[in-house]
C-alpha positions as a Markdown table, in Angstrom:
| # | Residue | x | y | z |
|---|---|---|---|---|
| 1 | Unk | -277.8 | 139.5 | 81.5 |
| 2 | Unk | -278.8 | 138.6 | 85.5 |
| 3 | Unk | -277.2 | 141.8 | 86.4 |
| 4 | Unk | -279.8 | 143.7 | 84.0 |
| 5 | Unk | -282.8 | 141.0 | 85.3 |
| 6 | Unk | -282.0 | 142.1 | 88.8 |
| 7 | Unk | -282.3 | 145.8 | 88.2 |
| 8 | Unk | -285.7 | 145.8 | 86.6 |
| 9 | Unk | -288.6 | 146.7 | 88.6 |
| 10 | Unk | -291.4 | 143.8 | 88.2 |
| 11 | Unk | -293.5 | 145.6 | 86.0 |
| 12 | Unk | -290.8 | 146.0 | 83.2 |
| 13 | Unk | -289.4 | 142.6 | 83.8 |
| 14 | Unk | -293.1 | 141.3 | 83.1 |
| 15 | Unk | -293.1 | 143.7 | 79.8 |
| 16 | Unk | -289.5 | 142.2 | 78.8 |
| 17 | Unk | -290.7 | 138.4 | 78.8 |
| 18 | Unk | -293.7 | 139.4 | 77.3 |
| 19 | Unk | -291.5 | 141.3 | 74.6 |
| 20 | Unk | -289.7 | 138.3 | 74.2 |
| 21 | Unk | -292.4 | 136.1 | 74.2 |
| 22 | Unk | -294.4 | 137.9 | 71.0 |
| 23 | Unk | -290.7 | 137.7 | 69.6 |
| 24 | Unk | -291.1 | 133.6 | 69.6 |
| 25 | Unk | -294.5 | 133.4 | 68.4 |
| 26 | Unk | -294.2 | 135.7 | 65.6 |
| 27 | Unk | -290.6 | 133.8 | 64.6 |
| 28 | Unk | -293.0 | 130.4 | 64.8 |
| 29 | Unk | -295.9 | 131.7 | 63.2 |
| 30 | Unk | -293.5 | 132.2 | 60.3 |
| 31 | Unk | -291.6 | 129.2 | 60.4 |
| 32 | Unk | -295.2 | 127.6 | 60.3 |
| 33 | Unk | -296.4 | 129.7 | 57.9 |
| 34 | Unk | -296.0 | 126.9 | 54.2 |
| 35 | Unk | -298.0 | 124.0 | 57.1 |
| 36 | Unk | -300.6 | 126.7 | 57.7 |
| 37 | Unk | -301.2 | 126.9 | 54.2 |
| 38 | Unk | -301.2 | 123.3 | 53.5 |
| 39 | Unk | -303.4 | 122.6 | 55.6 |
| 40 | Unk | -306.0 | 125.6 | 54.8 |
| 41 | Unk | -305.9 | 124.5 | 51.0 |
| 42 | Unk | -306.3 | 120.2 | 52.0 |
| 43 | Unk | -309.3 | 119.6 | 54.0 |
| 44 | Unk | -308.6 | 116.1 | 54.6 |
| 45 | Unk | -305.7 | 117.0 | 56.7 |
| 46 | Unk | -306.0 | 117.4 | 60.2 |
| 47 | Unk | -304.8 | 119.9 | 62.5 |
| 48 | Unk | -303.1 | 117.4 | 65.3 |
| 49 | Unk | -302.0 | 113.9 | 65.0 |
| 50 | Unk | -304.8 | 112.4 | 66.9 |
| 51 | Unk | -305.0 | 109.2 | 64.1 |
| 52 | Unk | -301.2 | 108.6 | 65.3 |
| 53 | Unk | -302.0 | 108.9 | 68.7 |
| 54 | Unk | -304.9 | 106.8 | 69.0 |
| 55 | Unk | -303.0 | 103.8 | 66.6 |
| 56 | Unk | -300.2 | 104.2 | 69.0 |
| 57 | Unk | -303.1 | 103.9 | 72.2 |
| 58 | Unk | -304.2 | 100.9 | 69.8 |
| 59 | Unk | -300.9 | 99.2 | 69.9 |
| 60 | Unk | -300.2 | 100.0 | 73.0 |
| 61 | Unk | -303.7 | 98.5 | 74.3 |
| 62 | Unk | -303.0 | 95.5 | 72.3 |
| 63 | Unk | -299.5 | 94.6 | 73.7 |
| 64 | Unk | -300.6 | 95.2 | 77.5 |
| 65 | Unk | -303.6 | 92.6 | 76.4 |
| 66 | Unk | -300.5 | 89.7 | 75.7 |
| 67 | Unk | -301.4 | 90.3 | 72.1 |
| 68 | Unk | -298.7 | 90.7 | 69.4 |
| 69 | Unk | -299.4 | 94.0 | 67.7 |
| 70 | Unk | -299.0 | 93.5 | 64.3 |
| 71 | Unk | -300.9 | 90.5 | 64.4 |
| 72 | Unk | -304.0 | 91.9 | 66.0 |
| 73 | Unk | -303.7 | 94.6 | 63.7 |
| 74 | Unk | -304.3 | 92.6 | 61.1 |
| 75 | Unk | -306.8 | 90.8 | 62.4 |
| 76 | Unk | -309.0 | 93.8 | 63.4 |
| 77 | Unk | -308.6 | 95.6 | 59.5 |
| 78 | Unk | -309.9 | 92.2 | 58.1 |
| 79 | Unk | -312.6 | 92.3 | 61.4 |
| 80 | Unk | -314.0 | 95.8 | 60.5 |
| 81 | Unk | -315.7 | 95.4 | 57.1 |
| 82 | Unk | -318.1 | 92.2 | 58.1 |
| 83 | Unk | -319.3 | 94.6 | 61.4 |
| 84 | Unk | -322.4 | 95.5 | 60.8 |
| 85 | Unk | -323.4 | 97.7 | 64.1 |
| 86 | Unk | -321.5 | 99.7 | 66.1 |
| 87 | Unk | -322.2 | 98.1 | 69.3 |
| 88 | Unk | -320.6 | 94.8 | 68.1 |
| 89 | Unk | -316.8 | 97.2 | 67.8 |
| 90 | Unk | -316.4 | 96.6 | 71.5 |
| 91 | Unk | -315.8 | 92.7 | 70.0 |
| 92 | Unk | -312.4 | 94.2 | 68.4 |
| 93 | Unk | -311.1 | 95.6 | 71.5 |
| 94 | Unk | -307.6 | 93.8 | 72.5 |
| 95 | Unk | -309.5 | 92.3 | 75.6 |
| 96 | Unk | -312.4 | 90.8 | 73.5 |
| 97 | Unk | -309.8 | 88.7 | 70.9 |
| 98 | Unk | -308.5 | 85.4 | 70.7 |
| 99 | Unk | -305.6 | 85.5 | 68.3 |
| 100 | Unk | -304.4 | 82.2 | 66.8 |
């Protein structure tokens, strides 16, 4: 309660929170526990959802370029396979494309 907050000195209101604190992260360590495993036993997944952010930064890009997003998707996955060095990606960039 406040009342009980108030009358702690700062060095056992300090050992509360970090009592309580251990509390949560044990609770999510176990409620993580069946990803945690997934994950250890598939090594083509991925710890964070980096691929999902960057498609959504993709999108994104393209619709602040005035292009329509699902058409410039497109374009770019039938774009990919004829580039043949990796200086010519910059080409695919929203910026770079004239959509049809």
């Amino acid at each position: 309660s406040n009342a009980e907050k108030q009358s702690l000195t700062p060095k056992e209101f300090v050992a509360h929170r970090k009592t309580l604190l251990e509390d949560h992260l044990a609770k999510y360590r176990l409620n993580q526990w069946v990803t945690l495993v997934r994950f250890l036993e598939h090594e083509e997944i991925t710890p964070d959802n980096n691929a999902a952010e960057n498609a959504c930064g993709l999108i994104e890009t393209a619709k602040l370029n005035g292009k329509e997003p699902y058409a410039y998707l497109r374009y770019i996955l039938h774009q990919l396979p004829l580039v043949e060095q990796s200086a010519d990606w910059g080409s695919l960039l929203p910026w770079n494309v004239t959509l049809v």
